[in-house]
N, CA and C atoms as a LAMMPS dump frame, in Angstrom:
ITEM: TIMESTEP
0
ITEM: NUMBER OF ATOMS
435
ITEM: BOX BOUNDS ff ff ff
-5.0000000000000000e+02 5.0000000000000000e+02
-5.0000000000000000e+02 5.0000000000000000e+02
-5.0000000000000000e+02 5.0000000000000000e+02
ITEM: ATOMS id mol type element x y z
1 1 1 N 195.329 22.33 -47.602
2 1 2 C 195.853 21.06 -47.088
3 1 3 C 196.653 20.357 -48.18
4 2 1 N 197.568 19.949 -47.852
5 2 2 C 198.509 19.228 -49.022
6 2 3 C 198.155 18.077 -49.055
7 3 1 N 198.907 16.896 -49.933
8 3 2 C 198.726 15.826 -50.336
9 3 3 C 198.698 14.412 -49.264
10 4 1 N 198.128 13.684 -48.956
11 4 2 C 197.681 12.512 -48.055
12 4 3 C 199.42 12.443 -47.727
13 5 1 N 199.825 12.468 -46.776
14 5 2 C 201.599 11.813 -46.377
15 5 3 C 201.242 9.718 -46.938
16 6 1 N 202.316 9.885 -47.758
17 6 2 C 202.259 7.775 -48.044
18 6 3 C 203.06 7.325 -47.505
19 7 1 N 203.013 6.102 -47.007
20 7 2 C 204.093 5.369 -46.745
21 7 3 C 204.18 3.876 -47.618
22 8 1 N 205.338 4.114 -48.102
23 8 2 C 205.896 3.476 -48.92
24 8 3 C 205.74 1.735 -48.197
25 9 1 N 205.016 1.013 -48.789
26 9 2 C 204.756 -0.299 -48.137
27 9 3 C 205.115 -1.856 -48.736
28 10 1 N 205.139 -2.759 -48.298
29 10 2 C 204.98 -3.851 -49.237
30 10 3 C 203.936 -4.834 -49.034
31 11 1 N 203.252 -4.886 -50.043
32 11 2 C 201.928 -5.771 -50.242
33 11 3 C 202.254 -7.433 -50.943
34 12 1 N 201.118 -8.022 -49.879
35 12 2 C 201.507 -9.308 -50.307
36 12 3 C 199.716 -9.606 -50.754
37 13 1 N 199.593 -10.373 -51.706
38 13 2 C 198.09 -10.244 -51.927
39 13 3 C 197.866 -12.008 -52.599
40 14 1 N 197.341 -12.835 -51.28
41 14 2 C 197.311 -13.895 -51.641
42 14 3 C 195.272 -14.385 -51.916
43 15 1 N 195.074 -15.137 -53.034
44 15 2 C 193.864 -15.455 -53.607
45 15 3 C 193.491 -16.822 -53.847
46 16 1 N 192.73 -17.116 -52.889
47 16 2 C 191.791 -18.92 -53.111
48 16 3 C 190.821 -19.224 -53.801
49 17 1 N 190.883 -19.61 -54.656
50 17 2 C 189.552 -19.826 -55.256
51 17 3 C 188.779 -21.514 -54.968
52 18 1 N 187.758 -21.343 -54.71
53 18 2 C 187.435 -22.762 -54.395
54 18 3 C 185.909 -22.773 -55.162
55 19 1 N 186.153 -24.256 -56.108
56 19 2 C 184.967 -24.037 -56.529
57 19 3 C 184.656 -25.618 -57.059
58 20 1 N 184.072 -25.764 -56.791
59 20 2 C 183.355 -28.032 -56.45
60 20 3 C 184.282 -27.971 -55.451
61 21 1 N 185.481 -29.095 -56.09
62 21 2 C 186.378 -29.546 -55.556
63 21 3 C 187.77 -28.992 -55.5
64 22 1 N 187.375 -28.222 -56.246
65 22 2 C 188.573 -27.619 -56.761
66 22 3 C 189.459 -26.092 -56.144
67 23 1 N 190.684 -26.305 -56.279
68 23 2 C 191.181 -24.996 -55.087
69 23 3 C 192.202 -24.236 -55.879
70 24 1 N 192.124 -23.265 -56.645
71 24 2 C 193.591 -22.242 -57.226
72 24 3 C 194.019 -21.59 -56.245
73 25 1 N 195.482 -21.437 -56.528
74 25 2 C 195.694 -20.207 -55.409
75 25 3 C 196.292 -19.267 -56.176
76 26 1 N 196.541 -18.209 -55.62
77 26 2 C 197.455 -17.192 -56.584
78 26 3 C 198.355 -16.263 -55.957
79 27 1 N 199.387 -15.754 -55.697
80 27 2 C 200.081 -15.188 -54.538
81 27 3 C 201.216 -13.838 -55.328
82 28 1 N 201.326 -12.729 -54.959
83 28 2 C 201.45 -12.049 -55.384
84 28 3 C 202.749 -10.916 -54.208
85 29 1 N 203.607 -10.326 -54.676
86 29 2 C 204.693 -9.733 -53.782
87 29 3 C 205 -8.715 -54.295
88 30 1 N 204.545 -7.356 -53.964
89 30 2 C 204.601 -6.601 -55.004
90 30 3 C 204.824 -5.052 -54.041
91 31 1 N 205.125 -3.931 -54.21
92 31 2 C 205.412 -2.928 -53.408
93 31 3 C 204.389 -1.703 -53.846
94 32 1 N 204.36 -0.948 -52.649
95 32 2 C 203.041 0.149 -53.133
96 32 3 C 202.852 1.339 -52.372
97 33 1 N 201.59 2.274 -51.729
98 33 2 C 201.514 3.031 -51.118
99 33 3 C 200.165 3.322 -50.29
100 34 1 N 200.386 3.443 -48.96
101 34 2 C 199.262 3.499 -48.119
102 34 3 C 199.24 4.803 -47.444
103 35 1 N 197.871 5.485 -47.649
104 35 2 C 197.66 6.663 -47.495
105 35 3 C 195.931 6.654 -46.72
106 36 1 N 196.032 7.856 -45.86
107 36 2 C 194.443 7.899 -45.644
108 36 3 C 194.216 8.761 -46.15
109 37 1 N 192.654 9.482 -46.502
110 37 2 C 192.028 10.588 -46.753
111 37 3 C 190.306 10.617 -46.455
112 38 1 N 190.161 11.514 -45.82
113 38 2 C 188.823 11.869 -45.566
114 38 3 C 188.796 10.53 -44.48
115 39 1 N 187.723 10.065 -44.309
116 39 2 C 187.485 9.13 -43.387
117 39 3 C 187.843 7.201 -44.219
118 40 1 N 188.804 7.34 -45.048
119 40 2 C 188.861 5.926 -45.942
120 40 3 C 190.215 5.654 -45.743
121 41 1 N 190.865 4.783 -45.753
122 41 2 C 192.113 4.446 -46.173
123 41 3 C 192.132 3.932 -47.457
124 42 1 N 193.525 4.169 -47.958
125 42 2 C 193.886 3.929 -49.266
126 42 3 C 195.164 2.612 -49.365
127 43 1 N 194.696 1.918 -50.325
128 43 2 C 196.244 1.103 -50.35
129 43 3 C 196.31 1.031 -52.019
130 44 1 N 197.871 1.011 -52.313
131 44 2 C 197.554 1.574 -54.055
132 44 3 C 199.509 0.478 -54.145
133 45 1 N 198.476 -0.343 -55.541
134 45 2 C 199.812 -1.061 -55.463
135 45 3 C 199.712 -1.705 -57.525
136 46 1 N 201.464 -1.928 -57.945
137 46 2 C 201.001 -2.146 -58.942
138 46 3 C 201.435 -3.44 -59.542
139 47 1 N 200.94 -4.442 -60.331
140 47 2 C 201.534 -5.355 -60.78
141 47 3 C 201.885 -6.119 -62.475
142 48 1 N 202.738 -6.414 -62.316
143 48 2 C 202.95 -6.208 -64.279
144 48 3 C 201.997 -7.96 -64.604
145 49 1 N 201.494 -8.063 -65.438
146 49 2 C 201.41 -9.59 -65.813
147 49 3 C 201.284 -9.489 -67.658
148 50 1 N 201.485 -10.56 -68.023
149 50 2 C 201.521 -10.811 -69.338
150 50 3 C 200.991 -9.416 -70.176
151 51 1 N 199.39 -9.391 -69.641
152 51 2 C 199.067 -8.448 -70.852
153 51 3 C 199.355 -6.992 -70.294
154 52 1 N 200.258 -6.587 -69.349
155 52 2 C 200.692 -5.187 -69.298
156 52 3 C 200.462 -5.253 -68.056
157 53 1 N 201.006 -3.745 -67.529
158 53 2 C 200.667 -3.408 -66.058
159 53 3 C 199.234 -3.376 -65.423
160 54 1 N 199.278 -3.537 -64.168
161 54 2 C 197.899 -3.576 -64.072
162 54 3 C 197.887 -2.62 -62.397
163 55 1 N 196.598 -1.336 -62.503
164 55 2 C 196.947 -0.227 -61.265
165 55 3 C 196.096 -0.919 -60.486
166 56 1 N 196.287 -1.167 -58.955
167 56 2 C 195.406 -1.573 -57.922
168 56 3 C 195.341 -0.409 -57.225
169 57 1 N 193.621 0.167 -56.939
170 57 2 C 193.346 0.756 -55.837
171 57 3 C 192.145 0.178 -54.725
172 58 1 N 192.905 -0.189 -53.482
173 58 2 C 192.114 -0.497 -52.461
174 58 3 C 191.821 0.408 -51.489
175 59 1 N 190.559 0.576 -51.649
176 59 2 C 189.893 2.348 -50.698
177 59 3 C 189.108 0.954 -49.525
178 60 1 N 189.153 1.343 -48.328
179 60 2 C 188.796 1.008 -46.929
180 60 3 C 188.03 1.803 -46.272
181 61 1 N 186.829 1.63 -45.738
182 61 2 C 186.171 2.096 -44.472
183 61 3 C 185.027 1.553 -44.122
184 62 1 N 184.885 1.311 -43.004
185 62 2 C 184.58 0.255 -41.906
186 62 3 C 184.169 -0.609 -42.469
187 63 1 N 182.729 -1.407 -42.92
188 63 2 C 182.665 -2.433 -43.078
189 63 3 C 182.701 -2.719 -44.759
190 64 1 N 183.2 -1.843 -45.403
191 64 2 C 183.023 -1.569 -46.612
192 64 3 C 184.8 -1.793 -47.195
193 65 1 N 184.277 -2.196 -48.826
194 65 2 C 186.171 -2.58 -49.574
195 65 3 C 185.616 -2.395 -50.789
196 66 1 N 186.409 -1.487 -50.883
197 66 2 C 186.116 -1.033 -53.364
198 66 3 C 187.909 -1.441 -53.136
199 67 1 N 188.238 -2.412 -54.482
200 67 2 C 188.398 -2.431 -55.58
201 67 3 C 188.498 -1.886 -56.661
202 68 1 N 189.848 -0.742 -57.499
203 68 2 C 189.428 -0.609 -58.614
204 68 3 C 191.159 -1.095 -59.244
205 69 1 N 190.766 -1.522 -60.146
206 69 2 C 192.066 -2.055 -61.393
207 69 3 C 191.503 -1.643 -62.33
208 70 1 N 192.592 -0.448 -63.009
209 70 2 C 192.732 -0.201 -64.15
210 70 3 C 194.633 -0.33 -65.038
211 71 1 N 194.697 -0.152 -65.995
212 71 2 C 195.313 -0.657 -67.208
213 71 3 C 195.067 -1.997 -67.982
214 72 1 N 195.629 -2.768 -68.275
215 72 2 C 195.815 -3.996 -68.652
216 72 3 C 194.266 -4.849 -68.471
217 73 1 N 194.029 -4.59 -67.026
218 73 2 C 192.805 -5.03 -66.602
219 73 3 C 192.025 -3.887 -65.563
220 74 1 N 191.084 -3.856 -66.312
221 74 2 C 189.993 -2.902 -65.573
222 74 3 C 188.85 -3.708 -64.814
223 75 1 N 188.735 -3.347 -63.902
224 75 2 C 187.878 -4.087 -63.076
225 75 3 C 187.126 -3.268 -61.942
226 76 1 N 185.982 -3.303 -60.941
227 76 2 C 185.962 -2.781 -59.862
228 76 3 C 184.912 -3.581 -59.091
229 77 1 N 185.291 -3.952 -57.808
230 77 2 C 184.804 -4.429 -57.11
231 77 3 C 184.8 -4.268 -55.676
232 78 1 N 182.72 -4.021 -55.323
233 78 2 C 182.879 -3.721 -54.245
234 78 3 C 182.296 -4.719 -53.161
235 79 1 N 182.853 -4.535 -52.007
236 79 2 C 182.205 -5.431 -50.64
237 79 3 C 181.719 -4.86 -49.511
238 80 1 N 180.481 -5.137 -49.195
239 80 2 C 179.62 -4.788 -48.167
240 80 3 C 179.862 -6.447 -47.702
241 81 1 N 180.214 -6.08 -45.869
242 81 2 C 179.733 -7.409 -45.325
243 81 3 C 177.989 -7.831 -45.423
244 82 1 N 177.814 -9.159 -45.411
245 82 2 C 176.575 -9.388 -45.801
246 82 3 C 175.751 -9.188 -46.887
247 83 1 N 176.368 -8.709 -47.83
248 83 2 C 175.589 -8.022 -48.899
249 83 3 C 175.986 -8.222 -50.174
250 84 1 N 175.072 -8.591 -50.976
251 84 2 C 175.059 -9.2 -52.187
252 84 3 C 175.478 -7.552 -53.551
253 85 1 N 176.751 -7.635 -53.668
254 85 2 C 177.119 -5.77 -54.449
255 85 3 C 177.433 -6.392 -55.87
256 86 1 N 176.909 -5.38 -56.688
257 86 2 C 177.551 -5.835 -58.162
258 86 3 C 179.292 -4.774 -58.168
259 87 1 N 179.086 -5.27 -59.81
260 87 2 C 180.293 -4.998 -59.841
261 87 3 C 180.679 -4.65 -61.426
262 88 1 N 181.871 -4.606 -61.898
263 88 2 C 182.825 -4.849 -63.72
264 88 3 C 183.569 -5.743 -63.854
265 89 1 N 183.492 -6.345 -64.826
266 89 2 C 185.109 -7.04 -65.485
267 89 3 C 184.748 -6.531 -66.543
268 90 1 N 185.92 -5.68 -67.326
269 90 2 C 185.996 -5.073 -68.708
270 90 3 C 187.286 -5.619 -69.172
271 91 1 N 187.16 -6.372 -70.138
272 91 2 C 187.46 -7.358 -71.023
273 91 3 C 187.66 -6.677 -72.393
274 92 1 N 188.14 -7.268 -73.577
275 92 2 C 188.746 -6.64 -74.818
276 92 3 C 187.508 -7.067 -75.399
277 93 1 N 187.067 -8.155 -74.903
278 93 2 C 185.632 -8.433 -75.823
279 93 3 C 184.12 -7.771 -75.026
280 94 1 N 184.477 -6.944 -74.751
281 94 2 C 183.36 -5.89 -73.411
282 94 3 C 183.202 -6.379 -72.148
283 95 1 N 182.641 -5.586 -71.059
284 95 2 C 182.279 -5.496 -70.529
285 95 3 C 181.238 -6.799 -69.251
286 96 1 N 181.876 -7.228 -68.833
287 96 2 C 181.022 -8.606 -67.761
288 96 3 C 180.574 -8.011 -66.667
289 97 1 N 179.142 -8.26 -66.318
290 97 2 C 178.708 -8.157 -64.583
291 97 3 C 179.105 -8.688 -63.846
292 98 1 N 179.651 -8.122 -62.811
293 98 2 C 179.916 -9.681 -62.021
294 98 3 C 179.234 -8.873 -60.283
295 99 1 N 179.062 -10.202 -59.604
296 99 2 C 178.811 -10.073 -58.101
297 99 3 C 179.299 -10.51 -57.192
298 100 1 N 179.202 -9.651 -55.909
299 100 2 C 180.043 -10.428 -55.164
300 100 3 C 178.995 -10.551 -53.777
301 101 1 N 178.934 -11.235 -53.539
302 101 2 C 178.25 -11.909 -51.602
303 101 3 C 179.302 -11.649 -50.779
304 102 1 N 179.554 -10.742 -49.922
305 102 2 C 180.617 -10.725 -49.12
306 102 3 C 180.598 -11.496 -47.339
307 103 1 N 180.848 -12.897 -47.277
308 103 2 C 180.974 -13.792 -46.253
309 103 3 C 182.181 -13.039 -45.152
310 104 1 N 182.81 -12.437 -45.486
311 104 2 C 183.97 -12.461 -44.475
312 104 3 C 184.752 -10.606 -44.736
313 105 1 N 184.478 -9.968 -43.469
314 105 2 C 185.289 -8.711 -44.395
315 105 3 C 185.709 -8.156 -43.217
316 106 1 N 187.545 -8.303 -43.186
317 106 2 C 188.031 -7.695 -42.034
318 106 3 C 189.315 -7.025 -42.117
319 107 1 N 189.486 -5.737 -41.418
320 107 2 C 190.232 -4.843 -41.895
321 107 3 C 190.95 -4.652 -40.037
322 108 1 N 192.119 -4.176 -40.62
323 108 2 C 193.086 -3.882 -39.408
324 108 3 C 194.615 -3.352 -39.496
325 109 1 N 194.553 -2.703 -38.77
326 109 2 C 195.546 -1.991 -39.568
327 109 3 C 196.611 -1.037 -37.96
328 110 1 N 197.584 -1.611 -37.903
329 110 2 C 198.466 -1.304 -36.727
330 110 3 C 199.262 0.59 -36.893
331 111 1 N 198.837 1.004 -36.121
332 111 2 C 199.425 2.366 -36.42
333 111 3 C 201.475 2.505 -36.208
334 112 1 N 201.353 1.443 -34.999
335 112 2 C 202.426 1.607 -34.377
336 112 3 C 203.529 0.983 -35.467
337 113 1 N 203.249 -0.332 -35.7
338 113 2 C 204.33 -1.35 -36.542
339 113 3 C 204.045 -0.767 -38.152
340 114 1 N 203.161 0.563 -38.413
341 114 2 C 202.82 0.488 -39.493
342 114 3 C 202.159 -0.3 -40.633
343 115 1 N 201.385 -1.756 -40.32
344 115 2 C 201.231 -2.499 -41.447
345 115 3 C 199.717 -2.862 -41.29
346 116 1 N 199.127 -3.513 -41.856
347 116 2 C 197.423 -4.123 -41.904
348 116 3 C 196.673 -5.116 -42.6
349 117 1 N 196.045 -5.453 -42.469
350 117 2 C 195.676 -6.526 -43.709
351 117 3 C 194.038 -6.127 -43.804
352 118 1 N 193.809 -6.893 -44.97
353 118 2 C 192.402 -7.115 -45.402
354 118 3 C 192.312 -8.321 -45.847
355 119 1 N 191.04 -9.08 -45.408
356 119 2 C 190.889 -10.396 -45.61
357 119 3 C 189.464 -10.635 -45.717
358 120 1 N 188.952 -10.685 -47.19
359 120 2 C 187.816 -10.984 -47.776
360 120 3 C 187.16 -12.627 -48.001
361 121 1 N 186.37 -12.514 -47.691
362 121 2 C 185.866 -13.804 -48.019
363 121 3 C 184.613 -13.418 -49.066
364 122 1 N 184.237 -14.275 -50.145
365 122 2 C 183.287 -14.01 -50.959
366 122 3 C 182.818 -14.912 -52.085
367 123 1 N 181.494 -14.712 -52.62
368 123 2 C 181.094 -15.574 -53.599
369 123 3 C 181.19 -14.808 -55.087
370 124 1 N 181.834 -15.228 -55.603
371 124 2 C 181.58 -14.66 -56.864
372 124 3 C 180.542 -14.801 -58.129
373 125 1 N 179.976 -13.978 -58.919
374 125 2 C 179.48 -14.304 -60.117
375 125 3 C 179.545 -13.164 -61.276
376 126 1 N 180.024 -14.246 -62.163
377 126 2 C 180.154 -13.208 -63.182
378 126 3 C 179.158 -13.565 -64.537
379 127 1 N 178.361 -12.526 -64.94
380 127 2 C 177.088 -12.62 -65.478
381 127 3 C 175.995 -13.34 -65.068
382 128 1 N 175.919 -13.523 -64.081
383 128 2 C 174.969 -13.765 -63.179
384 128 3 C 175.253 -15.775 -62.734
385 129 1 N 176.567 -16.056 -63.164
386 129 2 C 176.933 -17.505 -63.052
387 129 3 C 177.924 -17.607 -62.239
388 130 1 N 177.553 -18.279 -61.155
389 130 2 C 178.777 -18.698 -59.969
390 130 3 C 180.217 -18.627 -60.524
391 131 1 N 180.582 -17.98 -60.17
392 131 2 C 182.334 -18.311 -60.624
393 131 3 C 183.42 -18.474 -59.145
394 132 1 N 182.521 -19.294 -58.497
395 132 2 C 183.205 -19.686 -57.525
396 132 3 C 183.359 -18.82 -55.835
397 133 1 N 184.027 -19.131 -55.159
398 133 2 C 184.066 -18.647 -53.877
399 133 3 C 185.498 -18.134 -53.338
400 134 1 N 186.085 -16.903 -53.003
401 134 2 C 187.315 -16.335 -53.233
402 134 3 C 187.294 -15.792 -51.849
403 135 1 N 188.504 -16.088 -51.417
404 135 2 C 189.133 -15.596 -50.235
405 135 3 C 190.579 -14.859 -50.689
406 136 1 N 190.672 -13.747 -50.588
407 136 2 C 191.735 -12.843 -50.655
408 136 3 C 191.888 -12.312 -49.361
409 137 1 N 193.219 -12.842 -49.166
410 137 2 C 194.209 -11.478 -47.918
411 137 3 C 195.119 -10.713 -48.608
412 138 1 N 195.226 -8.985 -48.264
413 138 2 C 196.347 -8.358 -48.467
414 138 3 C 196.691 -7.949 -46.825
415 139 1 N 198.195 -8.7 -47.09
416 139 2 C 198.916 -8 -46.095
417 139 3 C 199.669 -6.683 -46.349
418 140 1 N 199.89 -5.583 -46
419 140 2 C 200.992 -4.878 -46.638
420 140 3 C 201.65 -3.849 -45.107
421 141 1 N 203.162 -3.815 -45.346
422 141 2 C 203.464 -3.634 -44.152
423 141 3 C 204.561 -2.395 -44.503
424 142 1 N 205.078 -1.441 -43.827
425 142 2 C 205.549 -0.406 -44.519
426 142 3 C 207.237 -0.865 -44.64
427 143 1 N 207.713 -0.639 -45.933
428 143 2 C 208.642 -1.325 -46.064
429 143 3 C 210.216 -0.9 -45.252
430 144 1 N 210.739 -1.757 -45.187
431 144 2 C 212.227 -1.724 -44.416
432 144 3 C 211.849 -2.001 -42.428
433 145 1 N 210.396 -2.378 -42.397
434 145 2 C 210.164 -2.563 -40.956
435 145 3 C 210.492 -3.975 -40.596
């Protein structure tokens, strides 16, 4: 069997953070590749920031979302709806736990128009200290549609 067929997509990957009172957002436009394999989908996208490139892989299936970033920033994070999952932040000064509570986890994905989103809702903690409550959507839709 040869290699997963990709389609060349564009990802939009917008991030809320809410925590007291307080609300960041972060919004991101960036181009990538969506592939299935075995029973998961794949979405693989990359983005440059200050301290270097940074690789996003988002693996999908059913109620389940991993997370992995490596270069610049290494990270991996996974989501079970309902379920309290650990996790990494690897940092220049080592290694952080972090967790995530996953409130909201919904996946969809149009065969016909080609495109899908994922839209997480979640609590975060990193070393075992609230770091707030994060809602991420990626839209990504196959590009030139």
């Amino acid at each position: 069997m040869g290699p997963a067929e990709q389609t060349p997509v564009k990802v939009t990957v917008k991030t809320a953070i809410y925590s007291g009172s307080e609300k960041d957002t972060f919004e991101l436009t960036t181009f990538g590749r969506y592939y299935k394999k075995a029973n998961s989908s794949y979405l693989q996208y990359d983005e440059v920031m200050e301290e270097g490139d940074v690789h996003t892989t988002v693996k999908m299936s059913g109620n389940e979302v991993l997370i992995l970033r490596s270069g610049a920033i290494k990270m991996r994070l996974h989501f079970l709806l309902n379920k309290k999952t650990p996790g990494n932040y690897k940092t220049p000064y080592g290694l952080l736990e972090t967790s995530a509570l996953t409130k909201r986890l919904d996946l969809d994905f149009n065969e016909e128009k080609q495109e899908g989103h994922v839209d997480l809702l979640y609590e975060m903690a990193i070393q075992g200290a609230n770091a707030g409550t994060y809602h991420m959507t990626i839209n990504y839709k196959e590009e030139g549609k």
